[in-house]
C-alpha positions in Angstrom: 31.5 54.6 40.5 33.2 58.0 40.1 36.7 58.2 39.6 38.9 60.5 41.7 42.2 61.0 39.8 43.1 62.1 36.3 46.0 62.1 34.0 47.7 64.8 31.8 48.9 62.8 28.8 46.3 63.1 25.5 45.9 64.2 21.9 44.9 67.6 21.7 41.7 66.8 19.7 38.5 64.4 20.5 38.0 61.7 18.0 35.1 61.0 17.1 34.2 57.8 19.5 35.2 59.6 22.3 33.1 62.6 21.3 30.2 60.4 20.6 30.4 58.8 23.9 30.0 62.1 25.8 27.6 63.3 23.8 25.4 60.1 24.7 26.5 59.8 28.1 25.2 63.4 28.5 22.1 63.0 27.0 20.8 59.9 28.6 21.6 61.5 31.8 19.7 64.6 30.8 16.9 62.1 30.2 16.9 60.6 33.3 16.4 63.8 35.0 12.5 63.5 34.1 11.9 59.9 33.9 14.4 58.9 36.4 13.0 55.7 38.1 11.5 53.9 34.9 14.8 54.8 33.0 16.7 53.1 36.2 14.6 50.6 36.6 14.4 49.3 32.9 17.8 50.3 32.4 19.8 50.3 35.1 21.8 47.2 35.9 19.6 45.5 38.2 21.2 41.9 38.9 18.4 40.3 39.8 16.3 41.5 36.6 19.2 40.9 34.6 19.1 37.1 35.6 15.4 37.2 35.1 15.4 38.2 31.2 16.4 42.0 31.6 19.7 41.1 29.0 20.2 44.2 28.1 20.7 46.0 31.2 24.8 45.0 31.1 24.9 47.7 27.9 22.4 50.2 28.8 23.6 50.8 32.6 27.1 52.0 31.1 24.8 55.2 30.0 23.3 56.0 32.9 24.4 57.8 36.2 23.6 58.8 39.5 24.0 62.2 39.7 25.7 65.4 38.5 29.5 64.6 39.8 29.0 60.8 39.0 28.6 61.6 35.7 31.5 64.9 35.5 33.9 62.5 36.4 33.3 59.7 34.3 33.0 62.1 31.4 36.2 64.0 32.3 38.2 61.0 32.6 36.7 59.4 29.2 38.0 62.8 27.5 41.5 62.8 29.3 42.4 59.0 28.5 40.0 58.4 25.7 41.2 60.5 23.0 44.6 59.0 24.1 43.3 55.5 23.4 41.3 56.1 20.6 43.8 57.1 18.9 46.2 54.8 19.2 44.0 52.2 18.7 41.5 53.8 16.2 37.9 54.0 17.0 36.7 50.1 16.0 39.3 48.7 18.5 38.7 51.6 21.4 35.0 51.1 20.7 35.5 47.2 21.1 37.4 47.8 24.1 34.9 50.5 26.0 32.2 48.0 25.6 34.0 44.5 26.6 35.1 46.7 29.8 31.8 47.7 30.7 30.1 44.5 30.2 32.7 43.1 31.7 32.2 45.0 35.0 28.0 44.6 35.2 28.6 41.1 34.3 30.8 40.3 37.1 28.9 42.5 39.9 25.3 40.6 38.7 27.6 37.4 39.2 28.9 38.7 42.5 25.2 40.1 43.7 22.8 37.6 41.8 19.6 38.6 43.9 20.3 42.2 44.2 17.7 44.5 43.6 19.8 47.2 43.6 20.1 49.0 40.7 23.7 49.8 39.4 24.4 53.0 37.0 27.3 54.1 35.2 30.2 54.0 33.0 32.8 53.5 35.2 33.4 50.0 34.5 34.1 50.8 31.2 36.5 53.6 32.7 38.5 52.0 35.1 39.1 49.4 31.9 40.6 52.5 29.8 43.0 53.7 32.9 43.7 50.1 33.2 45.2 50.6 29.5 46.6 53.6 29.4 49.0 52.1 32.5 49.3 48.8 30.6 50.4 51.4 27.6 52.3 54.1 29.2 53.3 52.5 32.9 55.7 55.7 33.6 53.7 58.1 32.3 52.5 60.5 35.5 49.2 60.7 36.1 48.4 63.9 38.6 46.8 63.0 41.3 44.0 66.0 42.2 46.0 68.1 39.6 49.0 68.0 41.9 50.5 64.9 42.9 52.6 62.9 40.5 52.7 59.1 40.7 53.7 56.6 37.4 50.9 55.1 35.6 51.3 51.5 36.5 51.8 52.5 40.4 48.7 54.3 40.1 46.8 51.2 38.2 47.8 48.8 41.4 46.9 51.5 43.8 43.7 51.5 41.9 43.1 47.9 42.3 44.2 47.5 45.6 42.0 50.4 47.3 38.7 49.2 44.8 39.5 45.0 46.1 39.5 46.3 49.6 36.7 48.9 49.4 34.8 45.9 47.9 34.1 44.1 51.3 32.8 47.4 52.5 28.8 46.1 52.8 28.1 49.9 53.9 29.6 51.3 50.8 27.6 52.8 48.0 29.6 52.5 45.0 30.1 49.0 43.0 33.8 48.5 43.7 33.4 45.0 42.2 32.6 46.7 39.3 35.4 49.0 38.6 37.4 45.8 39.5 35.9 43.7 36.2 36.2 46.3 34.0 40.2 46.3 34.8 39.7 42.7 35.0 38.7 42.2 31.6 40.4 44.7 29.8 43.5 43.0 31.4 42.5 40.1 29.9 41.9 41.6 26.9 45.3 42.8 26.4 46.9 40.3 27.5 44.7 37.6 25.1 47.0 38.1 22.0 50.3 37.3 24.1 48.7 34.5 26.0 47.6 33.2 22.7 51.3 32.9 20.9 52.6 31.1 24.6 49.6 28.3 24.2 50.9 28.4 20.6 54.3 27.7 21.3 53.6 25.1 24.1 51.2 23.5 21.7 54.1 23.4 19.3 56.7 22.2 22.0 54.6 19.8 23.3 54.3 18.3 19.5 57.6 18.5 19.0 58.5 16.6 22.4 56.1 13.9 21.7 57.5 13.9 17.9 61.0 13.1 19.4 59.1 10.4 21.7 58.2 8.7 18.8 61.5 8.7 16.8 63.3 7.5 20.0 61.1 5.0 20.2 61.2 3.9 17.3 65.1 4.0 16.7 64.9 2.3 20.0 63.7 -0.6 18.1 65.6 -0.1 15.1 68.8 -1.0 17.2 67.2 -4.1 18.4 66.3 -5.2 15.7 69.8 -4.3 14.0 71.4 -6.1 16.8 69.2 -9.1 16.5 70.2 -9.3 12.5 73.5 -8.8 13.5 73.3 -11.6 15.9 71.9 -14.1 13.5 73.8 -13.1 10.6 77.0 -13.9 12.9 75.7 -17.2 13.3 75.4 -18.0 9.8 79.5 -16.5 9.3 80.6 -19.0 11.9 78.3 -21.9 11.6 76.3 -22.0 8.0 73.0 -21.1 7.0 71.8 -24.4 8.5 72.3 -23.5 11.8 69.6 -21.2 12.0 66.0 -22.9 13.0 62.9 -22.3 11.4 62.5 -19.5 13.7 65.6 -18.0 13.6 64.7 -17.8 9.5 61.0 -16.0 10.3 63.1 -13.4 12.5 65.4 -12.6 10.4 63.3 -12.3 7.6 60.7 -10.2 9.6 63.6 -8.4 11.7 65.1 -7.3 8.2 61.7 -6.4 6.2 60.9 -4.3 8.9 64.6 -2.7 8.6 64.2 -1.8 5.2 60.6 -0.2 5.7 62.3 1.8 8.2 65.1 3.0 6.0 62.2 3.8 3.4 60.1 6.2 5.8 63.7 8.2 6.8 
């Protein structure tokens, strides 16, 4: 779950998340070095353990890695994009984000691979989520590809996705493509939430106001037959007298003009 490609854009320090991160990151893996296989098995992301009661495994996997390189470039990306992020966003909200990326991408490779027995390691889920933002953030910023190659954020982001989806149906690959896929996926989604939000908002709020006007059409609707049907009978009574109206014809226009006047009341 390594990435390959960095970026140049950042702050010239390391806030403190971002430092904190590394420093964890780092010492876990320096952990597994002696206890490797109980720390991977109770920790890793194991899909089928996680279904079984290991719950925790989605959060503690993001901490561990497979080996030296796995770990450099997950690290060396966190510090080149992080610091970006984190400061931007301030460390509750890049903190927030890491973690929904990361969960995000065990959750949806356990959901993927239910039986697996594989174990899964890494923080990349929670990495492809922050190059996922810093495109969404900066789409024509350049991001150096192996220190050399220039390509704009957002092209890079698709390129991203495109290579992990079709990597994904690789059964002889290694790596969790599917993975670095729901980390983007959700940190997409989390981006995107507060936008989506104010559109269901306003459609809500159209919607009410289209019915609204239903109703008052309606109900003008009936206003104008009813007008008419006053109108009607109070023509009658000009041309022919009060007496020409039957018992009935009294009840409507009665009812026909009480139900006017309410009308006029509620306006």
């Amino acid at each position: 779950m390594a990435a390959r490609s960095f970026g140049t854009y950042s702050t010239s320090m390391i806030p403190n998340t971002v430092r904190l991160l590394l420093i964890l990151n780092v010492a876990v893996f320096l952990l597994q070095q002696l206890f490797d296989r109980v720390i991977t098995y109770y920790f890793g992301l194991i899909p089928a353990l996680f279904w079984s009661g290991y719950i925790w495994q989605p959060v503690s996997y993001m901490f561990l890695h497979g080996g030296f390189f796995h770990i450099f470039f997950n690290m060396f990306v966190l510090w080149m994009f992080g610091r970006t992020l984190e400061t931007i966003w301030g460390p509750s909200r890049f903190l927030k984000y890491y973690f929904i990326c990361g969960i995000g991408a065990g959750l949806l490779n356990a959901l993927i691979t239910p039986g697996s027995g594989i174990p899964i390691v890494g923080a990349s889920g929670a990495i492809y989520g922050l190059l996922l933002a810093f495109g969404v953030l900066f789409p024509n910023q350049p991001i150096y590809l192996y220190f050399l190659f220039p390509v704009k954020a957002k092209y890079f982001v698709i390129g991203l996705v495109v290579i992990e989806f079709i990597s994904g149906f690789n059964p002889a690959s290694p790596v969790a493509h599917f993975a670095h896929l729901g980390g983007m996926l959700f940190g997409f989604v989390y981006l995107q939430w507060p936008k989506w939000k104010l559109k269901m908002r306003s459609y809500r709020g159209e919607q009410a106001r289209k019915q609204h006007l239903k109703v008052v059409y309606r109900q003008e609707d009936e206003v104008r037959k009813l007008q008419k049907e006053v109108d009607d009978l109070l023509d009658k009574i000009n041309k022919q007298g009060l007496d020409a109206l039957s018992t009935a014809d009294k009840k409507r226009l009665e009812e026909a003009s009480r139900k006017l006047r309410e009308w006029e009341k509620q306006r």
